[in-house]
N, CA and C atoms as an extended XYZ file, in Angstrom:
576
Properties=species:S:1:pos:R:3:atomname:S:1:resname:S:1:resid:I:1 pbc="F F F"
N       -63.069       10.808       65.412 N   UNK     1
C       -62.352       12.064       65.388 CA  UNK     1
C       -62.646       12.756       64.057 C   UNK     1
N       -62.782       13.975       64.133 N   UNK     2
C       -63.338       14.770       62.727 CA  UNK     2
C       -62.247       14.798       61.698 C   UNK     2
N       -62.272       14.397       60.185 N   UNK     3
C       -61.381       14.609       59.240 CA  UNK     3
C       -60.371       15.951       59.352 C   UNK     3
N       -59.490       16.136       59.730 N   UNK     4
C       -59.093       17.815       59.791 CA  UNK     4
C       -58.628       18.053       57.973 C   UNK     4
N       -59.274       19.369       58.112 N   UNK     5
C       -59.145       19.707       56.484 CA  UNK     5
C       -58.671       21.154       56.427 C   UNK     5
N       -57.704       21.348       57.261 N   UNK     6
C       -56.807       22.312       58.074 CA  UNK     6
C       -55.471       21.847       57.584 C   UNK     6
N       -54.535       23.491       57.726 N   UNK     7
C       -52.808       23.503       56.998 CA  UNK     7
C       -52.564       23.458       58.859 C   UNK     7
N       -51.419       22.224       59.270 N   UNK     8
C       -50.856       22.317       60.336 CA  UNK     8
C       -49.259       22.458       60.209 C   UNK     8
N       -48.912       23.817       60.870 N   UNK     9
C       -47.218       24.074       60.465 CA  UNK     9
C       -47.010       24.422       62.019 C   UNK     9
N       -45.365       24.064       62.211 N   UNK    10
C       -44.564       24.378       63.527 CA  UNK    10
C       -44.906       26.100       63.162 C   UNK    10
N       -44.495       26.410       64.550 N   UNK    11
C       -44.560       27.997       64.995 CA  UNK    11
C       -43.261       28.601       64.581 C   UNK    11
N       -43.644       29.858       63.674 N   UNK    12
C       -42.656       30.693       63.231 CA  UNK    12
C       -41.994       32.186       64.097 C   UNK    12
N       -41.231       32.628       63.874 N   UNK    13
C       -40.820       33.726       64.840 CA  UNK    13
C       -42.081       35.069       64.033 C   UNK    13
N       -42.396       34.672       63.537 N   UNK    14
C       -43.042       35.917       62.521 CA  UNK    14
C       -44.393       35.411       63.129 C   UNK    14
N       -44.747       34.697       63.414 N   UNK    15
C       -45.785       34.440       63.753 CA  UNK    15
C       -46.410       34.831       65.491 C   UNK    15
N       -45.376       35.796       66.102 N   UNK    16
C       -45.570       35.531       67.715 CA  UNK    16
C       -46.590       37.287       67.560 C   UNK    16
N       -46.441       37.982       66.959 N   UNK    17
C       -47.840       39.056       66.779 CA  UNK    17
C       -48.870       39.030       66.396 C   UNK    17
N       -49.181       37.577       65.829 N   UNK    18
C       -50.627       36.930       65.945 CA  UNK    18
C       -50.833       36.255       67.231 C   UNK    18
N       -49.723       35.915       67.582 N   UNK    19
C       -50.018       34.895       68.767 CA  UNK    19
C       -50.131       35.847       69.901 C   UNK    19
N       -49.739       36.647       70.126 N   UNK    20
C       -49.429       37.897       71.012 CA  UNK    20
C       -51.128       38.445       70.744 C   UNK    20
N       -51.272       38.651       69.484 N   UNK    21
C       -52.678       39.359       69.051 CA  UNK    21
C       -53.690       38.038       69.849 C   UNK    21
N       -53.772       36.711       69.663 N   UNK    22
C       -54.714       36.351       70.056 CA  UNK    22
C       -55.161       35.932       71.340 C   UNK    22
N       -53.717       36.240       72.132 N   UNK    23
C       -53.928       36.580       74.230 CA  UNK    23
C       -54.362       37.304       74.461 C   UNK    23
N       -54.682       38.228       73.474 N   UNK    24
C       -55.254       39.694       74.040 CA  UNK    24
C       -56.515       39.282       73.441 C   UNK    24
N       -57.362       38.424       72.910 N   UNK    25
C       -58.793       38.361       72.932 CA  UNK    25
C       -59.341       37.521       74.193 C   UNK    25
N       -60.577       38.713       74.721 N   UNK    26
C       -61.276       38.311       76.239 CA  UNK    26
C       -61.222       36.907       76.386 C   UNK    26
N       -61.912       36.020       74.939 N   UNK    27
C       -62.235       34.529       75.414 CA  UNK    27
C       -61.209       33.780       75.507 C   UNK    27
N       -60.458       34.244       74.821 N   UNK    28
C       -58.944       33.315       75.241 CA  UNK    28
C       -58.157       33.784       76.677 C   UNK    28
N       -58.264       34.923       76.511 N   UNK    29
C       -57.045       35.679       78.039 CA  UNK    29
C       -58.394       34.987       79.479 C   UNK    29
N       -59.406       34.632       79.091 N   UNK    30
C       -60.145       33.923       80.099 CA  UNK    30
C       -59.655       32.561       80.507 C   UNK    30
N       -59.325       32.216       79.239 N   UNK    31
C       -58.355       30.707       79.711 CA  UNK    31
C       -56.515       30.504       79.502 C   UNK    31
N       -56.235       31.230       79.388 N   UNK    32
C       -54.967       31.271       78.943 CA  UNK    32
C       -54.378       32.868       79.424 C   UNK    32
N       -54.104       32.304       80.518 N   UNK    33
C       -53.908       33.882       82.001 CA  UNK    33
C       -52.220       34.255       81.483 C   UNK    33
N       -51.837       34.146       80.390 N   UNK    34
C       -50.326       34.680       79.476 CA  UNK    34
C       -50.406       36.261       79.208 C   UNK    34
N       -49.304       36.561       80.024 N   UNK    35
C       -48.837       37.416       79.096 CA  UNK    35
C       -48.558       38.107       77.437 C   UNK    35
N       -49.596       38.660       76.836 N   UNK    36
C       -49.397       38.925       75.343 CA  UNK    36
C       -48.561       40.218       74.780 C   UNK    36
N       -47.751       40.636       76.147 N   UNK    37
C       -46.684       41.378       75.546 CA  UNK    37
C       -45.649       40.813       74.506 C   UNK    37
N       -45.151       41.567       73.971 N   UNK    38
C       -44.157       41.108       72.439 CA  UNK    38
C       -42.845       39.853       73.389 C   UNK    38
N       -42.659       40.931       74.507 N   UNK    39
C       -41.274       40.328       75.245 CA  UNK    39
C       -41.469       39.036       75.965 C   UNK    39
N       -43.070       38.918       75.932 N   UNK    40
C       -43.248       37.858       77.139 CA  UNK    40
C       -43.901       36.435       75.967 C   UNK    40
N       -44.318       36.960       74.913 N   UNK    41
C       -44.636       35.900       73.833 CA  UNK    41
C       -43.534       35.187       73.491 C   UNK    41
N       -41.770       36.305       73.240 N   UNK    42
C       -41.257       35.884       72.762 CA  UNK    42
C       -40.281       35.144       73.989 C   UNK    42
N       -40.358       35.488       74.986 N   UNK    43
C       -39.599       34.300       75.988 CA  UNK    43
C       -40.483       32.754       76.030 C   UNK    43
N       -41.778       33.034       76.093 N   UNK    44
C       -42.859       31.995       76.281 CA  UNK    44
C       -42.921       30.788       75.214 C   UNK    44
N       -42.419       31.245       73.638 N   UNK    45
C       -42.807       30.633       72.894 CA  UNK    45
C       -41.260       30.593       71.816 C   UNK    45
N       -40.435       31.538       71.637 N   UNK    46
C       -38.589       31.638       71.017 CA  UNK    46
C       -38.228       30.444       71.527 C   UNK    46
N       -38.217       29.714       72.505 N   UNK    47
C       -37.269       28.316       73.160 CA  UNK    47
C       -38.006       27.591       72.409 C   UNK    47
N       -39.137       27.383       71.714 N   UNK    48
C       -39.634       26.009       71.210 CA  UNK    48
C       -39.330       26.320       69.572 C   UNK    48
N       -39.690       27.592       68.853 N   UNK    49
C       -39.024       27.595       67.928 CA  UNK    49
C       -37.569       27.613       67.054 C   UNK    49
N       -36.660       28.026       68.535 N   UNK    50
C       -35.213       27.663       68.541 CA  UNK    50
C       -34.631       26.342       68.630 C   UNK    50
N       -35.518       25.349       68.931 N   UNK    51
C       -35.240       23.825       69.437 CA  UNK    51
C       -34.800       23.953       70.702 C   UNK    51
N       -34.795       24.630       71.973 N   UNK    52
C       -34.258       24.496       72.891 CA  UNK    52
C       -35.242       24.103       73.658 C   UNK    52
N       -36.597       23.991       73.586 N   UNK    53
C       -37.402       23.603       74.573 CA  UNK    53
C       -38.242       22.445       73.616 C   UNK    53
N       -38.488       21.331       74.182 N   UNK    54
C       -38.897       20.347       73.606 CA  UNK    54
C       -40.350       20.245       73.069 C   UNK    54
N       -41.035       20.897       73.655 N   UNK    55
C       -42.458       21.105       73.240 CA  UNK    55
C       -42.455       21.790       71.532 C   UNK    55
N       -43.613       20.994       71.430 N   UNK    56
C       -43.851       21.280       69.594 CA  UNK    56
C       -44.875       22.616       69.981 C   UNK    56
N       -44.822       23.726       68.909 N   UNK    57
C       -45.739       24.350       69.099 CA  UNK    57
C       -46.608       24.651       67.413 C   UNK    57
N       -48.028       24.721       67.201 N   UNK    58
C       -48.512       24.589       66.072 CA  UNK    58
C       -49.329       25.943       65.487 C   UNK    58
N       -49.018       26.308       64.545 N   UNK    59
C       -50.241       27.181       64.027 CA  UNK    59
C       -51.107       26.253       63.460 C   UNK    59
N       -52.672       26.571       63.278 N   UNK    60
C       -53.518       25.758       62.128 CA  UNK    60
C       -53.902       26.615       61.455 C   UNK    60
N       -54.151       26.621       60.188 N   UNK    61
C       -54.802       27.487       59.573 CA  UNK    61
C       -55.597       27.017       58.250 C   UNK    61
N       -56.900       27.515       57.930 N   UNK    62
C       -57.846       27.475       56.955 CA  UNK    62
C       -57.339       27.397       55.831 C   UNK    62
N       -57.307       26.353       54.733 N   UNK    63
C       -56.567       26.607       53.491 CA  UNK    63
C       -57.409       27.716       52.575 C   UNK    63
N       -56.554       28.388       51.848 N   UNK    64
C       -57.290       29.393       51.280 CA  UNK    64
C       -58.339       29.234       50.107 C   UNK    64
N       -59.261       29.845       50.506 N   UNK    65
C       -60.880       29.392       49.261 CA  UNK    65
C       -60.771       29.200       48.228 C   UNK    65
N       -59.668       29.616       47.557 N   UNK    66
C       -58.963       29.921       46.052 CA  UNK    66
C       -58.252       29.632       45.912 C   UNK    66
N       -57.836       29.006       44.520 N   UNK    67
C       -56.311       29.030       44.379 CA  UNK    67
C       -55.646       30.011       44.841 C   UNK    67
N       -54.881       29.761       44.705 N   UNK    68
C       -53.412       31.323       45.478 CA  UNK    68
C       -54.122       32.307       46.465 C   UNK    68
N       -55.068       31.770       47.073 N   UNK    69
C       -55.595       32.572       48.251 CA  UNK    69
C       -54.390       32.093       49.652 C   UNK    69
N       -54.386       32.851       50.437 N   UNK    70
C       -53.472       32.606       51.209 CA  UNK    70
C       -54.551       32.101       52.446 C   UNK    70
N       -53.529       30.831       53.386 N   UNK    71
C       -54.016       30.163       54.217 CA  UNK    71
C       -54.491       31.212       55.219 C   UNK    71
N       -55.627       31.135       55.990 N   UNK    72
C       -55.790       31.725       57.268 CA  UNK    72
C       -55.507       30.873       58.440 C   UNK    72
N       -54.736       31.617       59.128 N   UNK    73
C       -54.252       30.778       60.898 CA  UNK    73
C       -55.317       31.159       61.504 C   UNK    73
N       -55.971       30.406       62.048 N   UNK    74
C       -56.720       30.628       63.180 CA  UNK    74
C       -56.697       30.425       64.675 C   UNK    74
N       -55.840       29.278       65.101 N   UNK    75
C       -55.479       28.389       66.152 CA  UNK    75
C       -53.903       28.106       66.450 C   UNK    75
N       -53.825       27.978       67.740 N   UNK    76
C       -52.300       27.581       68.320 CA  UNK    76
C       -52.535       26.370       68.850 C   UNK    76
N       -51.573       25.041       69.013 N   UNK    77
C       -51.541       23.944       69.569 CA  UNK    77
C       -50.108       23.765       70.070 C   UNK    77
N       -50.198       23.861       71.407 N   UNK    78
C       -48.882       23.080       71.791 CA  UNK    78
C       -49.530       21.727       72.291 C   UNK    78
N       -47.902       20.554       71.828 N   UNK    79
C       -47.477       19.262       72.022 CA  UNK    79
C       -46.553       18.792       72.521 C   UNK    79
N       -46.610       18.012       73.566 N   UNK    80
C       -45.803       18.116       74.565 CA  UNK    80
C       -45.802       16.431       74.997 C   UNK    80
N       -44.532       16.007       75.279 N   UNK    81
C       -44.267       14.571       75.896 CA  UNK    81
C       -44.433       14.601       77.492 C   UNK    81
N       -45.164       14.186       78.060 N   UNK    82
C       -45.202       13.867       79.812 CA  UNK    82
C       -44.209       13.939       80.463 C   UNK    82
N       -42.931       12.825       79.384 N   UNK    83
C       -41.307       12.703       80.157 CA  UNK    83
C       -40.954       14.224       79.911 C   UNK    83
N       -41.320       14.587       79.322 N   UNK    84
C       -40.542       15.952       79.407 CA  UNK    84
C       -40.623       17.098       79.950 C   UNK    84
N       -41.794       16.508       80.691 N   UNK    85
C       -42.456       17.688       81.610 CA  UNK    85
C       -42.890       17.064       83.031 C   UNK    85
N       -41.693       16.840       84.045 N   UNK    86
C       -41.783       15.950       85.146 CA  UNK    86
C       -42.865       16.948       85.980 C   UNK    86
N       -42.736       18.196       86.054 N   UNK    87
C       -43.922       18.770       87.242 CA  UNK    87
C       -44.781       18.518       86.835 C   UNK    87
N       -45.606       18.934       85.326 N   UNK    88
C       -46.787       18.463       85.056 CA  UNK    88
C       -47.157       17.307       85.082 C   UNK    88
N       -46.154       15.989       84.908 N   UNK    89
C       -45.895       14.871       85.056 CA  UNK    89
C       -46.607       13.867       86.544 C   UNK    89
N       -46.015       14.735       87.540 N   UNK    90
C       -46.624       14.049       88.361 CA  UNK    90
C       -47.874       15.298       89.011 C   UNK    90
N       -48.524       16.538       88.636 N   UNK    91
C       -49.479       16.794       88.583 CA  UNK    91
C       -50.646       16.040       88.041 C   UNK    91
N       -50.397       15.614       86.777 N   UNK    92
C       -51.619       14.894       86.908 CA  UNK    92
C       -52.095       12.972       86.978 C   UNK    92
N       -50.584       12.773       87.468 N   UNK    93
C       -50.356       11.517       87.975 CA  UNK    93
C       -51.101       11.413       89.398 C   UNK    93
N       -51.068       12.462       89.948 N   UNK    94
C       -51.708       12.525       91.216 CA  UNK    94
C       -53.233       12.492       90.728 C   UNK    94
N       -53.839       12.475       89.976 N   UNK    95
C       -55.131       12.622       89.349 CA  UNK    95
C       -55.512       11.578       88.597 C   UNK    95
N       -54.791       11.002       87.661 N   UNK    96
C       -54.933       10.104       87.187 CA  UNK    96
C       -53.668        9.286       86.560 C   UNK    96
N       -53.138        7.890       86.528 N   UNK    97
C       -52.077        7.140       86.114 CA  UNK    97
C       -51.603        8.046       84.661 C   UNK    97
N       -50.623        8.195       83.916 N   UNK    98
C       -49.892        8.869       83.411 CA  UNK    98
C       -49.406        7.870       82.420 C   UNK    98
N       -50.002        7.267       81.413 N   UNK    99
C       -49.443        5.888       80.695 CA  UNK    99
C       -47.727        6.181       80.277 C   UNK    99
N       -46.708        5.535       80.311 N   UNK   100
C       -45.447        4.991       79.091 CA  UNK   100
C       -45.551        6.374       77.876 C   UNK   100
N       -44.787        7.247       77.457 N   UNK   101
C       -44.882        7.865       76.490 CA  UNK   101
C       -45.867        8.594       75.669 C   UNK   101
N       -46.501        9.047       77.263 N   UNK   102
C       -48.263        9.561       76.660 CA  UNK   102
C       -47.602       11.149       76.491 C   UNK   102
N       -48.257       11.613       75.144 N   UNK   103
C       -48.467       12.984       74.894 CA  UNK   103
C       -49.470       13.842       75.986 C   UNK   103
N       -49.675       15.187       75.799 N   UNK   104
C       -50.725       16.099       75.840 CA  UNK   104
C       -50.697       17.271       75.053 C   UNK   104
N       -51.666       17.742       74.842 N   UNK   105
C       -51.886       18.957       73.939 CA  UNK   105
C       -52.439       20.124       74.815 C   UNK   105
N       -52.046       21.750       75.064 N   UNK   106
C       -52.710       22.570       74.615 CA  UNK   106
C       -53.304       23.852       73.255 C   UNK   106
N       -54.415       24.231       73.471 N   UNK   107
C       -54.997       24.407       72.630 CA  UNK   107
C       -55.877       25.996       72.700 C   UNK   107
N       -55.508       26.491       71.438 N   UNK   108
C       -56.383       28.031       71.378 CA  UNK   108
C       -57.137       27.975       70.267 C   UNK   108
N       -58.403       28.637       70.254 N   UNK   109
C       -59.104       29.081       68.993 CA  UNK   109
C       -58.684       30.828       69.001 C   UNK   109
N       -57.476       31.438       68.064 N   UNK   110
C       -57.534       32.734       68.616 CA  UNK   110
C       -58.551       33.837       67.675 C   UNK   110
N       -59.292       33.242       66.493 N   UNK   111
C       -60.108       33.943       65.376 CA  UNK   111
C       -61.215       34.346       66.025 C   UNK   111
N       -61.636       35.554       66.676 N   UNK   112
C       -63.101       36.042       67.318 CA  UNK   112
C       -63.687       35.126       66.535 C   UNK   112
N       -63.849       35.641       65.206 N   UNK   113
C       -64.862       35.486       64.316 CA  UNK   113
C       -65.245       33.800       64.689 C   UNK   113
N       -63.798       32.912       64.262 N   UNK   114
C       -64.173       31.751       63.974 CA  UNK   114
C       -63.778       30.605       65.580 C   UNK   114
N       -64.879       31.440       66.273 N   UNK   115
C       -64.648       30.994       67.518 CA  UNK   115
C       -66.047       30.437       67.882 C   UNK   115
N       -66.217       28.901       68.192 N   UNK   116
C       -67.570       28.509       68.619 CA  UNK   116
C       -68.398       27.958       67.163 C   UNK   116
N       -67.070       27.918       66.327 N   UNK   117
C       -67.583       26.977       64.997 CA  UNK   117
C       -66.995       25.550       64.827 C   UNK   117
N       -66.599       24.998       65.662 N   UNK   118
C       -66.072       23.445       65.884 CA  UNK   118
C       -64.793       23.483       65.248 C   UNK   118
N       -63.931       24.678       64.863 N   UNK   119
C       -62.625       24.150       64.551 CA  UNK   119
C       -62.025       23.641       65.404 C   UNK   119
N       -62.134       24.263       66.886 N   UNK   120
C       -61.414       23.341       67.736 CA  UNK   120
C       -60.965       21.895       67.681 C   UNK   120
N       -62.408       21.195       67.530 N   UNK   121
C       -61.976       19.928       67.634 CA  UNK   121
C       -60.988       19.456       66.178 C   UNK   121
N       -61.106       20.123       65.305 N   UNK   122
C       -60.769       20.032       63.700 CA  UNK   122
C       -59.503       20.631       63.756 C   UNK   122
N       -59.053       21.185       64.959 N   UNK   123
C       -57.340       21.695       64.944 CA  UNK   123
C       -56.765       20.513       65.941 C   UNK   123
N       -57.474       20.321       66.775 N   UNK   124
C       -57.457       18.987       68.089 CA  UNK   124
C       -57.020       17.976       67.083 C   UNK   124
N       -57.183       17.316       66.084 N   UNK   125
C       -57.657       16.218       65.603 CA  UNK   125
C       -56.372       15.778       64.818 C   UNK   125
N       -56.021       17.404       64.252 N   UNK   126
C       -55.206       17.952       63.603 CA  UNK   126
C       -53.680       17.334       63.908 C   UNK   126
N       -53.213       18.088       64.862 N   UNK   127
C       -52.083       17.848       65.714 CA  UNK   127
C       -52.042       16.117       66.434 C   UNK   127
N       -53.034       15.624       66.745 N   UNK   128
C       -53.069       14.428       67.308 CA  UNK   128
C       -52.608       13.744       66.198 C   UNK   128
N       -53.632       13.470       64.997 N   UNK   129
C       -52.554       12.573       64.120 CA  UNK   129
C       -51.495       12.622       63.492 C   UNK   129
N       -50.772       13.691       64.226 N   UNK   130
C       -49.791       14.574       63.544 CA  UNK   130
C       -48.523       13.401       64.572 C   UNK   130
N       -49.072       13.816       65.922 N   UNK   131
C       -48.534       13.060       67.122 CA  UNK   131
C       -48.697       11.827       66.765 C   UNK   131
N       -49.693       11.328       66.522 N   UNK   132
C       -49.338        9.875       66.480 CA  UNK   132
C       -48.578        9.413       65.349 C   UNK   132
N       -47.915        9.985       63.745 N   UNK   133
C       -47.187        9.503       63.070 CA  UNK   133
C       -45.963       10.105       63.671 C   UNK   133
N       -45.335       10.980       64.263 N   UNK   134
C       -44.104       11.717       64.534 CA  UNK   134
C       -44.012       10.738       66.183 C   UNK   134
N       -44.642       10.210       66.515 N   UNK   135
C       -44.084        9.751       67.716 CA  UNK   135
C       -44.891        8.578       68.153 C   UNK   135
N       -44.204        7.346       67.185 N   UNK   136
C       -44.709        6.418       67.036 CA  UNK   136
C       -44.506        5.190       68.629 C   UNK   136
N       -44.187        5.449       69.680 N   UNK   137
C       -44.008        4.681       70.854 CA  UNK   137
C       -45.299        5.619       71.978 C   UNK   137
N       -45.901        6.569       71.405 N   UNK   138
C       -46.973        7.245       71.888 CA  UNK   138
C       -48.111        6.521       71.983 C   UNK   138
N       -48.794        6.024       73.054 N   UNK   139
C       -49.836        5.101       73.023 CA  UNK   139
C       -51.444        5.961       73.484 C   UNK   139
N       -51.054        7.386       73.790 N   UNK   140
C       -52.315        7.925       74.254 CA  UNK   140
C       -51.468        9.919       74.527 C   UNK   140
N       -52.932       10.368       74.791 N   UNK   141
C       -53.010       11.955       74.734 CA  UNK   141
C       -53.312       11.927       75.966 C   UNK   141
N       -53.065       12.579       76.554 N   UNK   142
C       -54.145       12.648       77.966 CA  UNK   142
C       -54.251       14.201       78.431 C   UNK   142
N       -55.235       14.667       77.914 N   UNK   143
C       -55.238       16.815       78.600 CA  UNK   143
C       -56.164       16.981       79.601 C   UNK   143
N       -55.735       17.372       80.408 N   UNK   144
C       -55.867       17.882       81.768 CA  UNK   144
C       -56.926       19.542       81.155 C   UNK   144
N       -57.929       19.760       81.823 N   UNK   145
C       -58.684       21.047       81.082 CA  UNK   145
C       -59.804       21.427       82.609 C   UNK   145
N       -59.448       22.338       82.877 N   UNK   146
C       -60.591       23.234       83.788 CA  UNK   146
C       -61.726       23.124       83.952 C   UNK   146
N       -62.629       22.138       84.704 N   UNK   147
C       -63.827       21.549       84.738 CA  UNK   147
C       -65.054       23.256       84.150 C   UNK   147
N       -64.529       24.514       84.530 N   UNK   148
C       -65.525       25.583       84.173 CA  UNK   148
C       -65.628       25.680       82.457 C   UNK   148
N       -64.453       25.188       81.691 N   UNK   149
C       -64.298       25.976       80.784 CA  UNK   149
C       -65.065       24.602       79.578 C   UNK   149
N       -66.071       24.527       79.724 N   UNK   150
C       -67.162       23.525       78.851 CA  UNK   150
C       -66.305       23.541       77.265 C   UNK   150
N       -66.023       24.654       77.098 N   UNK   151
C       -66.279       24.977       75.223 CA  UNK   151
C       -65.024       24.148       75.075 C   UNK   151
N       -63.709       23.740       75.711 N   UNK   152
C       -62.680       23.288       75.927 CA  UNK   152
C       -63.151       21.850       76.255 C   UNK   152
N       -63.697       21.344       77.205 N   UNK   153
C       -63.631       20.212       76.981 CA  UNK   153
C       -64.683       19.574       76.123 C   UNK   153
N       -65.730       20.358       75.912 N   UNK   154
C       -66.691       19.571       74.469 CA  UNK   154
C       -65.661       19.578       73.239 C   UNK   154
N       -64.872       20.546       73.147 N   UNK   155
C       -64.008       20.304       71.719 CA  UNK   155
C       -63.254       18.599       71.969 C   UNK   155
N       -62.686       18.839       73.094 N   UNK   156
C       -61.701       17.650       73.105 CA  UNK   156
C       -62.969       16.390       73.144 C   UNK   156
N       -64.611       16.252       73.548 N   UNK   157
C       -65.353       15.099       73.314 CA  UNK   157
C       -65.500       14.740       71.862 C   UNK   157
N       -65.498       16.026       71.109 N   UNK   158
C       -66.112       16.181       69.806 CA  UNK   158
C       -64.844       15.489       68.762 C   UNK   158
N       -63.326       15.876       69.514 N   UNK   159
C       -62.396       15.336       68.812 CA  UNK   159
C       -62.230       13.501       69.342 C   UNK   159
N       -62.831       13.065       69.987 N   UNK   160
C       -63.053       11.633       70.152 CA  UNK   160
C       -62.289       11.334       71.882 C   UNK   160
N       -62.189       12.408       72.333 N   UNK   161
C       -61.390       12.135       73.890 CA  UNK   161
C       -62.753       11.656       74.659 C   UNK   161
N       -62.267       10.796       75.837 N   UNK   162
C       -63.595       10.467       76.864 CA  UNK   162
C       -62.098       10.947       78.135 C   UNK   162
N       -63.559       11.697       79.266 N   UNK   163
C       -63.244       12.006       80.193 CA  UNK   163
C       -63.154       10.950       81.545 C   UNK   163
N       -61.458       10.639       81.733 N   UNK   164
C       -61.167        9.557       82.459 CA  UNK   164
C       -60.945        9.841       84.161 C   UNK   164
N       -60.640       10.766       84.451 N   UNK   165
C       -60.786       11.590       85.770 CA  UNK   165
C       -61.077       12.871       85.809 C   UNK   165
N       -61.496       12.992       87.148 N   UNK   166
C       -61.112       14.303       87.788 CA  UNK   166
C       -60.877       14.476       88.802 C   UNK   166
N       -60.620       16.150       89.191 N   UNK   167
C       -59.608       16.147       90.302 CA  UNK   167
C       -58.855       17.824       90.890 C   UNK   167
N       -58.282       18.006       91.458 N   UNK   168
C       -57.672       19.273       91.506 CA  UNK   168
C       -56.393       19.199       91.441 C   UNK   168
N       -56.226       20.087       90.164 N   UNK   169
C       -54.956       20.962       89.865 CA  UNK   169
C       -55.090       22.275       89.613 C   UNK   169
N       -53.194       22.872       89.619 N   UNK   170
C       -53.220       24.339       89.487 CA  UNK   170
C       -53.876       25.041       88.298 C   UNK   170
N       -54.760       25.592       88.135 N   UNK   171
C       -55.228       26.239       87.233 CA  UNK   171
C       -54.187       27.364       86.379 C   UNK   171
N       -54.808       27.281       84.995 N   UNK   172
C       -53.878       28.045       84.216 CA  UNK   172
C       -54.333       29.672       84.579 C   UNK   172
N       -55.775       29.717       84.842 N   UNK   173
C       -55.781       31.435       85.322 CA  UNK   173
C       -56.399       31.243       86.932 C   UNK   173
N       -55.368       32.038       87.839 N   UNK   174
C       -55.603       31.859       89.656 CA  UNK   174
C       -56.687       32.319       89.711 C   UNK   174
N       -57.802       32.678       88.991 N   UNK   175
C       -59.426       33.002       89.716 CA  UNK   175
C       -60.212       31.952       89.599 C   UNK   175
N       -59.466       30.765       88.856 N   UNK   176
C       -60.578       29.282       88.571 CA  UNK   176
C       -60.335       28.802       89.758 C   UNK   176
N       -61.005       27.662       90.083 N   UNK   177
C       -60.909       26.804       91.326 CA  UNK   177
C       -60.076       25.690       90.642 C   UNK   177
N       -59.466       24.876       91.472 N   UNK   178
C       -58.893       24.005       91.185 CA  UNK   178
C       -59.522       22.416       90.150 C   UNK   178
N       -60.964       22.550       90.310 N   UNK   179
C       -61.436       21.033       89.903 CA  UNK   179
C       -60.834       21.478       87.917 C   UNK   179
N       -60.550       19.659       87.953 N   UNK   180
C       -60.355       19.867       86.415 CA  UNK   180
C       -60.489       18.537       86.143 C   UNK   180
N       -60.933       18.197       84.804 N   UNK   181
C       -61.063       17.145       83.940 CA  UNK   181
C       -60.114       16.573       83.342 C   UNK   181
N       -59.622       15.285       83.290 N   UNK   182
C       -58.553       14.808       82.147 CA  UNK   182
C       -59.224       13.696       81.504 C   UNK   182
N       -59.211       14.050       80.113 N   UNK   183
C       -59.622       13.715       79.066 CA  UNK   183
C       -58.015       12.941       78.289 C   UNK   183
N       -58.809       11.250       78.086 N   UNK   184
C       -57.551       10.363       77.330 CA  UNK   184
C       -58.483        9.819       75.626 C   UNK   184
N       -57.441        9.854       75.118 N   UNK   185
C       -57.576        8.973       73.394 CA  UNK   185
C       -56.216        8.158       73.115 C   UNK   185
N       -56.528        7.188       72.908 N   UNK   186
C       -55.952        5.997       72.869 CA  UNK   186
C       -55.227        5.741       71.289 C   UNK   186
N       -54.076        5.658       70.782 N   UNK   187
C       -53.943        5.356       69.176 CA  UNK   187
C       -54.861        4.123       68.829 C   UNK   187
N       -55.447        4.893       67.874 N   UNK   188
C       -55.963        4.172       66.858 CA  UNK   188
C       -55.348        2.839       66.174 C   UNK   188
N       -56.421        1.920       66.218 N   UNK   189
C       -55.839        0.894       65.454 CA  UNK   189
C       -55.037        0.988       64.005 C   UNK   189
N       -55.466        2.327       63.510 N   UNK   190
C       -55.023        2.273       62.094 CA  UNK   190
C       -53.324        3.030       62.403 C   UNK   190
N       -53.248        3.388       63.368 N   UNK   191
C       -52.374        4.307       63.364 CA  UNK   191
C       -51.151        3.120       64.517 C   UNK   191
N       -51.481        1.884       64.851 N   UNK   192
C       -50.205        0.874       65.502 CA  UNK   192
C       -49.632        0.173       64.573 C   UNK   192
């Protein structure tokens, strides 16, 4: 898994007009079929920064080149427990076994610029060992990802995932077909 040399912070309320800003770029609104209105960011994403919805949600961002340069965000990561998400739960139980206290992650690159430069896997990598010290009975990741959308699942190969099934589920945007990949990583020995 790549060293991440990335600032990873929970999602701020100040932060949902970047996040709003980066649904509205083509390569993302291609995989991530959300609403990037102000009202629909802030129903979509206010419950996880209020604590009312259990999912972690992450900015990453570039530490700044300089001293007192300010960090750049580039990326969103949500983190999410299986138990806590029984539909998705047995979505991809129907696809593949669903281990004891397995996480999953989704994941955005929203920087045009710094899109298709391997941060992905370097924000991926990010949040995972983030998951594995904050939720230490977690024995594996397992993300479910859209067999079309390559740049998505080479990030998650590049971040050390191997692709353990596939299969059909509901797609996150209704013009994909159903086939999709689930990709598992296992905790690290250094990290039991």
């Amino acid at each position: 898994m790549p060293t991440p040399d990335v600032e990873l912070r929970r999602l701020r309320r100040e932060d949902l007009p970047l996040v709003s800003r980066w649904l509205r770029d083509p390569r993302v609104a291609r995989w991530w079929a959300e609403d990037p209105s102000a009202a629909a960011v802030e129903a979509r994403y206010g419950p996880s920064i209020d604590g009312t919805d259990p999912t972690e949600v992450f900015v990453v961002s570039l530490p700044g080149a300089a001293p007192g340069e300010d960090a750049r965000p580039f990326a969103l990561v949500q983190r999410y427990r299986f138990a806590d998400e029984a539909d998705y739960s047995a979505e991809v139980s129907a696809v593949t076994p669903v281990p004891a206290g397995a996480l999953s992650i989704d994941y955005l690159v929203g920087e045009a610029d710094l899109q298709g430069r391997g941060l992905g896997p370097t924000a991926i990598a990010a949040v995972v060992a983030d998951g594995w010290a904050r939720h230490p009975d977690a024995r594996d990741v397992l993300v479910p990802v859209a067999a079309g959308n390559r740049a998505s699942w080479r990030a998650l190969e590049t971040a050390g995932f191997t692709r353990v099934a596939e299969g059909p589920m509901e797609p996150d945007n209704p013009v994909d077909p159903p086939d999709h990949y689930v990709y598992r990583l296992s905790r690290p020995r250094e990290w039991r």
